[in-house]
Each structure stands twice: as C-alpha cells, then as structure tokens.
C-alpha positions as CSV (number, residue, x, y, z in Angstrom):
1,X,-80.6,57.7,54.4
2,X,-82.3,60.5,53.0
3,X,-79.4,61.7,50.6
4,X,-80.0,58.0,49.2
5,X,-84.2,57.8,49.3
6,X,-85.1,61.0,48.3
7,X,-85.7,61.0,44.7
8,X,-87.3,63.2,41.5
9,X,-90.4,63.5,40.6
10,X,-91.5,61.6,37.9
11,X,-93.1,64.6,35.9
12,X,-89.9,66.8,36.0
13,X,-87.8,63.4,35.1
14,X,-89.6,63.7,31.9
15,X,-89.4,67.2,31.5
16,X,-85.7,67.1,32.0
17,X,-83.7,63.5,32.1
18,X,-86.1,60.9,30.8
19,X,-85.3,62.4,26.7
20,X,-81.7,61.4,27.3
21,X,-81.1,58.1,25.7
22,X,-78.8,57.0,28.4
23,X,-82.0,57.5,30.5
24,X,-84.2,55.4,28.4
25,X,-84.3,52.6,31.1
26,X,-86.6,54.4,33.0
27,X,-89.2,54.8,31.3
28,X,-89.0,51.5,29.3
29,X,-89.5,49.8,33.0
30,X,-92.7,51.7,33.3
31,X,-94.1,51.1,30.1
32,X,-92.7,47.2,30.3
33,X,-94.8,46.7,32.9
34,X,-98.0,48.9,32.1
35,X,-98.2,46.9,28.8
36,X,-97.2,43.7,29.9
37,X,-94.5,43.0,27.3
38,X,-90.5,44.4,26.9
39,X,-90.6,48.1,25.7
40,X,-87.6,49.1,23.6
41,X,-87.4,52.7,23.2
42,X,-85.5,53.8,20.2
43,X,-86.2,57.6,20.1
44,X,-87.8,60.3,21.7
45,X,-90.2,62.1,19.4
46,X,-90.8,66.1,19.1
47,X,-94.4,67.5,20.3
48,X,-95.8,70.4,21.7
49,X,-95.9,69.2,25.8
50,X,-92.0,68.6,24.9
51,X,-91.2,72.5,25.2
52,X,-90.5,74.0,28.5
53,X,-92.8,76.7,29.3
54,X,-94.0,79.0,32.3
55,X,-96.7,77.1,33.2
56,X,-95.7,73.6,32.2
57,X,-95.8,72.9,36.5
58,X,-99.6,73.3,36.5
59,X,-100.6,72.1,32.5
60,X,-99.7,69.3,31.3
61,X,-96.2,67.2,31.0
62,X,-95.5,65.2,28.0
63,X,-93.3,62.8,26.2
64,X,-93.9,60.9,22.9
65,X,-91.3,58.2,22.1
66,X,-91.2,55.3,19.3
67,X,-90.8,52.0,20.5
68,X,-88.6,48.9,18.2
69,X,-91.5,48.0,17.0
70,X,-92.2,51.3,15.7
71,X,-95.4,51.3,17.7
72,X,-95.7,55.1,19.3
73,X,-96.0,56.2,22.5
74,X,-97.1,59.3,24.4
75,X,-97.0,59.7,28.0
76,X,-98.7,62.2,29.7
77,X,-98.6,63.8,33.2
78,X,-101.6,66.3,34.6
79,X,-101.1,67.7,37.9
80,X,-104.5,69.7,37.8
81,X,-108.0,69.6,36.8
82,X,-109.4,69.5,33.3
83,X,-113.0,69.2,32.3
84,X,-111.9,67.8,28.5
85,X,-109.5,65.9,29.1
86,X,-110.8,62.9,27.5
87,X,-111.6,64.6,24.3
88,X,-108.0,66.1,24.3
89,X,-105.9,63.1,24.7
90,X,-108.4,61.9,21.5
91,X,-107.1,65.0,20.1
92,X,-103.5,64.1,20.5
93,X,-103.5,60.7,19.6
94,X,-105.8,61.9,16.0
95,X,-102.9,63.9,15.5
96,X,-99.9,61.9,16.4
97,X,-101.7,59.1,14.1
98,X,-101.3,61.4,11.3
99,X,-98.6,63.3,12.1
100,X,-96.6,59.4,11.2
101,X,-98.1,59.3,7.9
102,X,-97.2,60.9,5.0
103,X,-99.9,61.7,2.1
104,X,-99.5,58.9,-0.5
105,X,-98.7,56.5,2.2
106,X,-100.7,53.2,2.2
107,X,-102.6,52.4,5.3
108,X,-100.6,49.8,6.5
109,X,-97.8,52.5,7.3
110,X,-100.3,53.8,10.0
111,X,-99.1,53.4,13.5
112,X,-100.2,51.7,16.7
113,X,-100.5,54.2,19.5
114,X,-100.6,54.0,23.2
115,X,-101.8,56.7,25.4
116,X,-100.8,56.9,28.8
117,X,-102.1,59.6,31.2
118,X,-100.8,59.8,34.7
119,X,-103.6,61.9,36.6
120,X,-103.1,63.9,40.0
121,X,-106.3,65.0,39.9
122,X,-109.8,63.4,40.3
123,X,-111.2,62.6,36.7
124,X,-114.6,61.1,37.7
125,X,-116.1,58.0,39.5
126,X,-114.3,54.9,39.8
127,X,-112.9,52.5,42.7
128,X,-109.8,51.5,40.8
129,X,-106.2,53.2,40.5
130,X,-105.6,51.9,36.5
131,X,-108.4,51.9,34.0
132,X,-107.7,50.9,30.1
133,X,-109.4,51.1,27.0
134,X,-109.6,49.7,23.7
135,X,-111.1,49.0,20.4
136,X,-113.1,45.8,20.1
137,X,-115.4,44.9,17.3
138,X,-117.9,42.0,19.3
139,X,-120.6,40.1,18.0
140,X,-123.9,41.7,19.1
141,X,-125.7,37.9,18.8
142,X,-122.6,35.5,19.5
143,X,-120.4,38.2,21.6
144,X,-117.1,36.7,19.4
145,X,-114.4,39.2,19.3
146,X,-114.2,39.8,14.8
147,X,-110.7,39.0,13.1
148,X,-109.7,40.9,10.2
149,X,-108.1,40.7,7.2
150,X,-106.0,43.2,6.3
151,X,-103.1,43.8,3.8
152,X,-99.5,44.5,5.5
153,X,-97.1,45.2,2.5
154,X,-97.7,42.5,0.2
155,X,-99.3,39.9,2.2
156,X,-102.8,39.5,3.9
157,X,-102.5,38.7,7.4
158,X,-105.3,38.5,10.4
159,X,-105.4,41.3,13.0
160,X,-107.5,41.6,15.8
161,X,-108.7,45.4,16.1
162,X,-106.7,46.1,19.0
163,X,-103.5,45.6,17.1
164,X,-104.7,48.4,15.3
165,X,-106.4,51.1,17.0
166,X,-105.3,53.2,19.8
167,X,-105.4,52.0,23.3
168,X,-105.6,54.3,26.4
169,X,-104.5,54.0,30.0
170,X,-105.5,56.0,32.8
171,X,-103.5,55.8,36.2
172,X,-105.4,57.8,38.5
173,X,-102.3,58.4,41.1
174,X,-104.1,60.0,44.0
175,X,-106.4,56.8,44.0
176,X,-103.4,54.0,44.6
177,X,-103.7,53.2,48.5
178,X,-102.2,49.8,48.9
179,X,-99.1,48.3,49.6
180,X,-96.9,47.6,46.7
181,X,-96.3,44.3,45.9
182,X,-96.5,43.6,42.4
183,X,-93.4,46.1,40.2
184,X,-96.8,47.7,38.6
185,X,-98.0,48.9,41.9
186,X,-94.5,50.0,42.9
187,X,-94.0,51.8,40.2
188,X,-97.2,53.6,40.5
189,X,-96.3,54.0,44.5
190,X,-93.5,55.7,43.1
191,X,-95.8,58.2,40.9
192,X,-97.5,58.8,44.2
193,X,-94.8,59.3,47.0
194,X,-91.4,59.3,45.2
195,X,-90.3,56.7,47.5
196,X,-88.5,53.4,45.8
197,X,-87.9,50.1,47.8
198,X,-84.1,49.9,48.0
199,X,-84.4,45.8,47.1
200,X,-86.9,46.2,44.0
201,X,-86.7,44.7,41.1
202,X,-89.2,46.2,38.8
203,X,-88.2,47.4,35.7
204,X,-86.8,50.5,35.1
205,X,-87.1,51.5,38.9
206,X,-83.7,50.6,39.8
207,X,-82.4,52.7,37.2
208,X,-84.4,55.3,39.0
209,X,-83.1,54.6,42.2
210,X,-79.6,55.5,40.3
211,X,-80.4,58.5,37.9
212,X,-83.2,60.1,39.5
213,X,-81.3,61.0,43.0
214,X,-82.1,64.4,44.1
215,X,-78.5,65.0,45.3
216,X,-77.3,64.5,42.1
217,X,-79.0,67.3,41.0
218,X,-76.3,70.7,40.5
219,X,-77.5,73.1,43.1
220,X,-79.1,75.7,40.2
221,X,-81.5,72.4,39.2
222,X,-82.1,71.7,42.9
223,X,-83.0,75.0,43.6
224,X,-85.5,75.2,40.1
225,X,-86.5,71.3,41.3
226,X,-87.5,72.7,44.4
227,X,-89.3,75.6,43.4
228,X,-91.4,73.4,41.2
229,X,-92.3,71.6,43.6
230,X,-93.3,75.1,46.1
231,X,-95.6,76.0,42.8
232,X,-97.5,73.1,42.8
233,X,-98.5,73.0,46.3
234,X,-99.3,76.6,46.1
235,X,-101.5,75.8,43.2
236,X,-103.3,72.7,44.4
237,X,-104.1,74.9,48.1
238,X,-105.9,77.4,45.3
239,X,-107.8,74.9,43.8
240,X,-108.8,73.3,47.0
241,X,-109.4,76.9,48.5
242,X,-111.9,78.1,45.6
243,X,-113.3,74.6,46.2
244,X,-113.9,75.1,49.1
245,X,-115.3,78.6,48.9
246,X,-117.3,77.3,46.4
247,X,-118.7,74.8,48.5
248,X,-119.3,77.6,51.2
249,X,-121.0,80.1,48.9
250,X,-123.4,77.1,47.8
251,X,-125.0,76.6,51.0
252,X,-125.0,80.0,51.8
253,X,-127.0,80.2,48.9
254,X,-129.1,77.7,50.1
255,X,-130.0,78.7,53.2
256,X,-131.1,82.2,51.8
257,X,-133.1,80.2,49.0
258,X,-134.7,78.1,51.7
259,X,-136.1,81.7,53.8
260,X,-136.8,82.6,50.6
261,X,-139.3,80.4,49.8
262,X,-140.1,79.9,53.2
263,X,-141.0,83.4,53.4
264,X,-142.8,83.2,50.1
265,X,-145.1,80.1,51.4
266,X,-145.7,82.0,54.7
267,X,-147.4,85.0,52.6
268,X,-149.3,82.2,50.4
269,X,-150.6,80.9,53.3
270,X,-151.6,83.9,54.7
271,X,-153.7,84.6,52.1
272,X,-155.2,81.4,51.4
273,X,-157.0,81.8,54.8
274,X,-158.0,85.1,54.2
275,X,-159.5,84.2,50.6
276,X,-160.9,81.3,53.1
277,X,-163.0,83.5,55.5
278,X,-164.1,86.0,52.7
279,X,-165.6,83.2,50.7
280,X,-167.1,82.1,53.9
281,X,-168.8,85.3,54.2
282,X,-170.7,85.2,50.8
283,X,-168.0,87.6,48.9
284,X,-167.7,86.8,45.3
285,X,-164.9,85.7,43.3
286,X,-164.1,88.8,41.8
287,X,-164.0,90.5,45.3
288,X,-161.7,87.8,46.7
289,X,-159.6,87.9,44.0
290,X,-158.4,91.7,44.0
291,X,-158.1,91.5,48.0
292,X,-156.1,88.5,47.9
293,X,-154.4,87.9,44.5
294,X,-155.3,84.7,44.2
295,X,-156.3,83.0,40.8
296,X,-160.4,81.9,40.5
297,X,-159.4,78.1,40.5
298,X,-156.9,78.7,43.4
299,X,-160.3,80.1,45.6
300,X,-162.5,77.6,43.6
301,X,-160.5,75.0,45.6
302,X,-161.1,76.0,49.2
C-alpha cells in the first residue's frame, strides 16, 4: 500500500507539477471548493515566488494563475514564521492588481483577486482552521450591505463591493484536527498529512491521488523531494529549539530579577528600621538621612 498512499507535498507540487497545464486539475479542485464555485484555470502567471531558489523550502511558495473568468489568483504556501505577513500578502495583491493594468486602461479592466495563504506556522489567536476576509461597505444605522453602480464597458451595472475588491483566505494547516468529511476538510487533511482517502471524491484530489505519487517521481527528483523534506524538519527543530531556549533564558531571567529585587527590598527594609530607632531616639532629619539614605518624606512617614 504504501507505493500507492504515499504522495507529494502540496508545496513542492506547486513548485514543480502544479504549472503544467495537464496538472491544472489539481489545483482547480482546491480552489473549486475553497470558493465554492467551478474554478477554470486557463494560465499560470509569472511572479517572483515562481523562481526556484535556495531557500524557497523555508520562505515562501507561490503560484499566481488566471481563472476563465479572468479573475486572478495567487496561492501561497509558508512553511515558517513571519511577523508581517499580513502586510505582505497586501503587498502582493497591490501589486498584482496593478501589475493587470496597463496605464490608460479604464477602471473597469481592473481585476478581482483572491488571496490564498496556506500557513504551517502559528499566525495568531484563533479556534478555527480557515478564516476569510473581505470588503463590505455596511450601513453604520441600518447595517444594509451598499450596492453600487458602476460602469463595465458601456453599460452601468450593480456590484456589490466584494465583486470587486480583493478577498483573502487564511488556512491555518497546523490547526485542522478533525475528521474529514466534507471535500474542503479533505483537502485541507491532505495539506496537513499527505494522506488522500482512496474512495474520495473531492475535486481535484483524485487527480492527486494519480499525478502526485511519490513513486512516480525519477529517482534524481525523489532524492531532491526527499531532501526537501530533511530541510524542513531540520529548520522547524531550530525554530522550536531557539523557542525554546528563549523560553529558558526568560525565566532564568526572571528568577535573577526576582533576588534582585528581593535583595534590593531586604536592604530597604533594613534601613527603614534603622531610620525607625534613630528617629526614636530624638536624631534629626538631617542626621537620619546621611546614615540611612533615605529621602525626608520617606522618614517623615514612620
């Protein structure tokens, strides 16, 4: 069985089968059911993530695609942290917006995009496994969502503001612990474990179950497969090694802190008794002060 169950990653899939049109399947499954309607993908698009680099096994994986609709797409994988991540998938969508238009364009030409981040690490708070987000324009009194009217080549039609601006999903992988039922929850049981139930039929991951074998693979792209793979866990026992050092070094820290200033209220003490029994026996102010150190309204108070 495991010649038949073992399959490919989904981030090197990207990186190096997903761009083949005869692959397309794929990822039009995941995107079919992520936004709920068919997904036709007609091309794959260039962009930076697209180039294979050094690192690209601990950065991030992309691909940007244009679906029939002419609506674009970018799908991104992040095996690792990153504090800004949310301000640089803005980033990229800013710039694939106008990367699609061309100066002298009307603003009709600009195009819908959907960002889709697949995350193995933790981005934040949050008890669910998929979060999306979108623009709304709603009544502050009334709470109605606001049609508009906008012109689309040489008619005026009505648009909601969602048609129009980007929308964002996150699918925090590492948070998915259920059983998959539904083909969205297998496919992101997929992203999680590589495993795909031999009798599913959710879109695009039967195709997997056929192009994404890990057998298939000639022995020089097993061998760089694997390796990948080797470098990932390497880098993901780093991070959780200097997080845990970290954690370490911070209650060290705070154990020195704490005889610090227990040390430190030991000595105030300490003198606060002595200021005590010299003001007891009739010394001035002045007196106590340059024996003890203590301020006037500090001996003023005993």
């Amino acid at each position: 069985m495991e010649t038949v169950d073992r399959y490919i990653r989904f981030d090197w899939a990207v990186k190096r089968l997903l761009r083949q049109k005869a692959n397309f399947g794929v990822l039009e499954g995941l995107l079919t059911v992520l936004l709920n309607e068919q997904v036709k993908i007609v091309e794959i698009l260039e962009s930076e993530g697209n180039q294979l680099t050094a690192n690209d096994k601990f950065n991030r994986v992309d691909i940007k695609a244009k679906n029939s609709k002419g609506e674009i797409i970018i799908v991104e994988i992040q095996n690792t942290r990153e504090l800004d991540y949310l301000e640089r998938i803005l980033y990229g969508v800013a710039k694939a917006i106008t990367e699609h238009i061309s100066l002298g364009e009307r603003y009709y030409e600009v195009k819908k995009i959907y960002s889709v981040s697949i995350l193995y690490f933790d981005i934040g708070k949050g008890n669910d496994y998929l979060y999306h987000g979108q623009n709304t324009f709603l009544g502050v009194h009334t709470g109605d969502q606001l049609l508009v009217s906008t012109k689309e080549k040489d008619a005026l039609v009505s648009k909601l503001p969602s048609q129009i601006f980007p929308e964002y999903f996150l699918i925090r992988v590492n948070e998915f612990n259920k059983a998959a039922i539904t083909p969205l929850e297998e496919w992101i049981d997929y992203l999680k474990t590589g495993r795909i139930r031999p009798d599913t039929t959710a879109p695009g991951l039967a195709e997997a179950r056929q192009k994404l074998i890990y057998y298939n693979m000639k022995p020089e792209e097993r061998h760089a497969y694997d390796e990948h793979l080797s470098a990932i866990m390497i880098q993901n026992d780093v991070l959780d090694t200097a997080k845990l050092e970290g954690r370490l070094e911070g209650k060290l820290e705070g154990r020195l802190e704490g005889i610090k200033e227990g040390e430190a209220k030991g000595v105030k003490k300490e003198k606060i008794d002595i200021a005590h029994n010299l003001k007891k026996m009739g010394l001035s102010i002045e007196m106590i002060i340059q024996a003890t150190g203590l301020s006037t309204k500090e001996i003023e108070s005993l």
